[in-house]
C-alpha positions in Angstrom: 106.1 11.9 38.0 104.1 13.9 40.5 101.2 16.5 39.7 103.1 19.6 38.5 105.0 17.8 35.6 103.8 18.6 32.0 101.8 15.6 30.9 102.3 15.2 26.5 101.5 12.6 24.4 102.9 11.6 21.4 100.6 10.3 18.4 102.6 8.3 16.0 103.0 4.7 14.5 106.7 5.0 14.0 107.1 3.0 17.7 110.9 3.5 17.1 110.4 7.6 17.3 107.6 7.2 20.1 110.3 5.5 22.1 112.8 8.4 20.9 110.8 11.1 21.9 109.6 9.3 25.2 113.3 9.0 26.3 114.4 12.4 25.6 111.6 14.6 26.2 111.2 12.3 29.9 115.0 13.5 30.2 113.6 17.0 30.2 111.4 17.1 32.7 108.3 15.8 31.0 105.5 13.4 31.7 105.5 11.3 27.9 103.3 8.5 27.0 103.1 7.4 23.6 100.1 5.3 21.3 100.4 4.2 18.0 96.9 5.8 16.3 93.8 7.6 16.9 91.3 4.9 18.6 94.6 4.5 21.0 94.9 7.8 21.4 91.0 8.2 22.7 91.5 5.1 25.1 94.5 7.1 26.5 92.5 10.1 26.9 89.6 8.9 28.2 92.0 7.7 31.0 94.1 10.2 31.4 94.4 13.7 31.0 97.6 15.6 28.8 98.9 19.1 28.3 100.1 18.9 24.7 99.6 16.3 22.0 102.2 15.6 19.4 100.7 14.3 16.6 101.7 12.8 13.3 99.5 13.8 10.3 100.4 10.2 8.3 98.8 7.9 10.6 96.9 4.4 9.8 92.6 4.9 9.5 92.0 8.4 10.5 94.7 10.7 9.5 96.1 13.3 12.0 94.4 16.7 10.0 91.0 14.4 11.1 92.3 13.8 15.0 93.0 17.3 15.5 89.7 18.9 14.2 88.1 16.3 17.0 90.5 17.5 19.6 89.5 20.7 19.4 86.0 20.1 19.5 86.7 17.3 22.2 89.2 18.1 24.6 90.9 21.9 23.2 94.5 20.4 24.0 97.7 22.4 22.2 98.5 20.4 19.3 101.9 20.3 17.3 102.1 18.1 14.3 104.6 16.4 12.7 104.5 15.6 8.6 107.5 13.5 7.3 105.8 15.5 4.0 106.8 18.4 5.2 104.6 20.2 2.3 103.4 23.5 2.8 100.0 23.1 2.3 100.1 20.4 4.7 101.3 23.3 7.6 98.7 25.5 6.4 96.1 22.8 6.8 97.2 21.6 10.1 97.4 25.0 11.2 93.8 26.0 10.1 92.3 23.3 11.6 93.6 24.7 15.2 97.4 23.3 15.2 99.2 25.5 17.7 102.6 24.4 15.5 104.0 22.2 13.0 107.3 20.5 12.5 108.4 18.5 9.3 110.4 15.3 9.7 113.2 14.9 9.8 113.7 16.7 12.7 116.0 17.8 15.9 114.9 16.6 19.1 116.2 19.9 20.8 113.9 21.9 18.2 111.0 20.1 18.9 112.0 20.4 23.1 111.8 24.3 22.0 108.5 24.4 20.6 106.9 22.4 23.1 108.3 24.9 26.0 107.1 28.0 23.4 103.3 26.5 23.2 103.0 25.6 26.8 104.2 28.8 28.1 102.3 31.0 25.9 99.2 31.6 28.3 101.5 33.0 30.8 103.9 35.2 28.3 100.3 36.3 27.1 99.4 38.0 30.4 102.9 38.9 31.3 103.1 41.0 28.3 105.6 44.2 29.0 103.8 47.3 29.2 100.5 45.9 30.3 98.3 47.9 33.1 97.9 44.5 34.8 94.0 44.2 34.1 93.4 40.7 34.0 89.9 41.6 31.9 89.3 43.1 28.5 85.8 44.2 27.2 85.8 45.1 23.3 82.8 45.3 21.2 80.3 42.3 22.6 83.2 40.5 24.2 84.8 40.0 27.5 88.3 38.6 27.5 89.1 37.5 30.8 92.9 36.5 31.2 93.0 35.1 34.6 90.9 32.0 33.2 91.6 32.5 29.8 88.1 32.4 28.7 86.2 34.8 25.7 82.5 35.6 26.0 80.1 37.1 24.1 77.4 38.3 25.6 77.5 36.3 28.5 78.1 33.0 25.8 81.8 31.8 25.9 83.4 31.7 22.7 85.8 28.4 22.4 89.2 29.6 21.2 92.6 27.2 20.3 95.5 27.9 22.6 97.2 29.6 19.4 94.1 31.8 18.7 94.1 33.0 22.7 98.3 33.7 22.4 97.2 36.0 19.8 94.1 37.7 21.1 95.4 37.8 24.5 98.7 40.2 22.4 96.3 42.2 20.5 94.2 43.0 23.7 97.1 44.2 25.9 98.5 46.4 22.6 95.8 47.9 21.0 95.6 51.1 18.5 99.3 49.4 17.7 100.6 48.3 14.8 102.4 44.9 15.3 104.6 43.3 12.6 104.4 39.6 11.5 107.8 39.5 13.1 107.0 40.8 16.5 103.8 38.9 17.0 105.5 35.2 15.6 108.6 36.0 18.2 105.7 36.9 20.7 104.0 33.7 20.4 106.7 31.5 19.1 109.9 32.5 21.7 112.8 30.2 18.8 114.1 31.1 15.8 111.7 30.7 12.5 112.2 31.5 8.7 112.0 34.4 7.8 108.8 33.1 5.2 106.7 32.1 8.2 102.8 33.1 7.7 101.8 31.1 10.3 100.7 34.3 11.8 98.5 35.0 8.7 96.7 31.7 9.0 96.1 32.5 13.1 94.9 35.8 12.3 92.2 34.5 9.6 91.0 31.7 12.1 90.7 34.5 15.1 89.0 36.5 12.6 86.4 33.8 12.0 85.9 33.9 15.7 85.5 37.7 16.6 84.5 39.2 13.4 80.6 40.4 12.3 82.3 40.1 8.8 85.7 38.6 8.6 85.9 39.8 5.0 85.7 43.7 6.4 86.8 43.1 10.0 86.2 45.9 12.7 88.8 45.2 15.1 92.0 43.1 13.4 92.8 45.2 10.7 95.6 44.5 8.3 98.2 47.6 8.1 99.7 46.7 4.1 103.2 46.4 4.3 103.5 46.6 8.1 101.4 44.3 10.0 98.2 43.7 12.2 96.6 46.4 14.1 93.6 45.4 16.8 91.0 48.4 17.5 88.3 47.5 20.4 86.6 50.3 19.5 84.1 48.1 17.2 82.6 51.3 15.9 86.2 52.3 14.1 85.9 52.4 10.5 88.1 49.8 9.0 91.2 51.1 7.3 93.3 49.2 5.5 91.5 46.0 6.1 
């Protein structure tokens, strides 16, 4: 594989669906390497770098909810989880703790091929966005959003963000003063079909808020339109309405 294929690695100590997923996704154009649990996992990383991390939430010792909260803090890679649970709460967790998806088992190969290509192309979708000016850097309140190295600062102090919480921010910056349904922001992030009861946008916009927001209870610049959907204001000195 040379330099420019996607590196992913696949957390999980089912070895017969490691080798599964390492044979098909390779067949798609896709650098895979596979360990059985977390302490495997870190000895792979400290080795190697990845793109994306598939990882199971059932695992042996540390449980997957546990290996993602430390590789956001450790290494800030795009995460999708797999739960042979498949319980809601379970996506809701694995999304608040900075999951950029989450897929139950059993699953299709060719959906999980979809999801991969929709989280790794989201930085560029972000700041291709039709309609945008082409500024690459966006200033609200105390923060600078820069979108050529996809970084957020605050006051100079850089503010770490999941790749899920950037898709989103990166959106809201490049279509302010609108209001944006749940449905156009998921199909803006997401790029495959979804059920129509998907909050996983909910659950992104609460963590985001927890980033960017004096008081996320009464935010000043995401502000929930009832009914309708999200509407970002940089303008931090807007009254809320609606939020």
């Amino acid at each position: 594989m040379d330099a420019e294929t996607p590196k992913i690695l696949v957390v999980d100590d089912d070895a017969e669906l490691r080798e599964l997923l390492e044979r098909y996704l390779s067949g798609q154009g896709f650098d895979v390497s596979g360990v059985e649990d977390g302490p495997a996992m870190d000895a792979f990383l400290a080795e190697n770098t990845a793109e994306l991390v598939i990882l199971d939430i059932m695992l042996p010792g540390e449980d997957g909810l546990s290996i993602a909260r430390r590789l956001r803090s450790s290494h800030n890679l795009p995460i999708i989880m797999l739960s042979a649970r498949g319980d809601e709460v379970d996506r809701i967790v694995g999304l608040e703790v900075g999951a950029d998806d989450y897929l139950p088992k059993p699953f299709n190969p060719r959906e999980l091929l979809a999801r991969i290509r929709a989280v790794l192309r989201r930085p560029a979708a972000a700041t291709a966005e039709p309609g945008t000016t082409g500024e690459q850097r966006f200033t609200f309140g105390p923060y600078h959003l820069n979108l050529t190295t996809r970084e957020l600062s605050r006051n100079g102090e850089k503010v770490e963000l999941t790749n899920g919480e950037y898709s989103l921010l990166a959106i809201f910056v490049q279509h302010p003063n609108r209001v944006l349904s749940r449905d156009t922001l998921v199909d803006m992030i997401k790029g495959f079909d979804r059920s129509p009861y998907d909050r996983s946008i909910d659950v992104r916009v609460t963590r985001l808020r927890r980033k960017i927001e004096p008081d996320p209870s009464s935010p000043v610049y995401i502000h929930t339109v009832w009914g309708e959907g999200y509407r970002f204001l940089p303008a931090a000195s807007a009254p809320p309405d609606q939020a």
